[in-house]
C-alpha positions in Angstrom: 0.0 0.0 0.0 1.1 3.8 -0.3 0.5 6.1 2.1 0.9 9.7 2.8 2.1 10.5 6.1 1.9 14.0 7.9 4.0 15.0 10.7 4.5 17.9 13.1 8.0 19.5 13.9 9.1 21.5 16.7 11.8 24.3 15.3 13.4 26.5 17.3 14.7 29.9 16.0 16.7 32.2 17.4 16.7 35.9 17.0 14.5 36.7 15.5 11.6 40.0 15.9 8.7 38.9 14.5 6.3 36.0 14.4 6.7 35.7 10.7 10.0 36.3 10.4 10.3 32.8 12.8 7.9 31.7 9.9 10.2 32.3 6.8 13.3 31.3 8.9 11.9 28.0 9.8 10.4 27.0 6.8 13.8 28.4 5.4 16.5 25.9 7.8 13.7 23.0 7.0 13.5 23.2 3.5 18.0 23.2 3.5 18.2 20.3 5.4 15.5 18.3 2.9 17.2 19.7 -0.5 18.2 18.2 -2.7 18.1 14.9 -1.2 14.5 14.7 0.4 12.7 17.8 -1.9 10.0 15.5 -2.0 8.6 16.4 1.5 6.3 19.1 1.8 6.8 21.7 4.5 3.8 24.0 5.8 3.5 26.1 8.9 1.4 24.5 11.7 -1.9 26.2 13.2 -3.3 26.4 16.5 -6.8 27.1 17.9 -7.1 29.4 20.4 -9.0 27.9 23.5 -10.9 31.0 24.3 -12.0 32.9 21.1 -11.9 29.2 18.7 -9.7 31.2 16.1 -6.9 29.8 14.3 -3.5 31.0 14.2 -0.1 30.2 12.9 1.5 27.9 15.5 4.6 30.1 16.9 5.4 31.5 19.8 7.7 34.2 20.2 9.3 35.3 23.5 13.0 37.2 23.9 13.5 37.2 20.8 13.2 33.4 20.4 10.6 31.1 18.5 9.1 28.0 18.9 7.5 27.3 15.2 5.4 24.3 14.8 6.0 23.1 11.0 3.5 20.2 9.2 5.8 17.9 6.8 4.2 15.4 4.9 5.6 12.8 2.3 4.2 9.9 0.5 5.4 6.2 1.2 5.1 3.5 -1.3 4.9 -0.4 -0.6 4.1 0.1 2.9 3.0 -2.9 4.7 0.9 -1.1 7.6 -0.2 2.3 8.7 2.2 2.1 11.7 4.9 0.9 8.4 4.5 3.8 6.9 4.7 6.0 9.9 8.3 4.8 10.9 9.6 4.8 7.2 8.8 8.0 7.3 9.7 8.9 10.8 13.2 7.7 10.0 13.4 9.3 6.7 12.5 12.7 8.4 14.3 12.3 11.8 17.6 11.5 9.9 17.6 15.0 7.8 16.1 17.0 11.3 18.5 15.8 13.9 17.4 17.0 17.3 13.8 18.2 16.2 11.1 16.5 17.9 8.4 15.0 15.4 5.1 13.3 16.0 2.7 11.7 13.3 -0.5 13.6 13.2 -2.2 11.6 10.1 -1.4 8.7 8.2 -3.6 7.8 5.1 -4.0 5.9 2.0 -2.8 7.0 -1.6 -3.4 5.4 -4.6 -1.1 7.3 -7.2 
């Protein structure tokens, strides 16, 4: 079976000002460590819903300067003999270019392509 698996990333960035500078620099350091190697993993910023007004908002938070930036990568997996296959292929393919970053699966799902 083939599978796409999505994953969530913690990244730390350092100074930076702004919320979406953290953004840019994130997606930035991310997107080095996959290329050219791994360009087949898709990077996206993270949301968050806030508990009191239900909105939804980039996932970063910014104090002294410093950012904690919650990233979504996904990639596809082919030949895959389970769900929880899939998930550690991919965990392992991920983990190895992100060394230090934590990472948790947040969706693993068929794909017929």
């Amino acid at each position: 079976m083939n599978y796409k698996v999505t994953m969530e990333a913690a990244w730390p960035v350092r100074d930076v000002k702004t919320a979406d500078d953290a953004i840019g620099v994130a997606i930035a350091e991310a997107g080095k460590r996959f290329q050219p190697k791994l360009g087949f993993v898709d990077i996206e910023i993270g949301s968050i819903v806030c508990p009191g007004c239900k909105r939804e908002a980039d996932a970063v938070l910014l104090v002294a300067n410093t950012a904690l930036v919650g990233l979504v990568l996904s990639m596809r997996v082919f030949d895959a003999e389970t769900t929880e296959h899939a998930e550690r292929i991919a965990k392992s393919v991920i983990g190895r270019a992100l060394k230090r970053v934590p990472l948790r699966a947040i969706e693993v799902e068929e794909w017929n392509g």
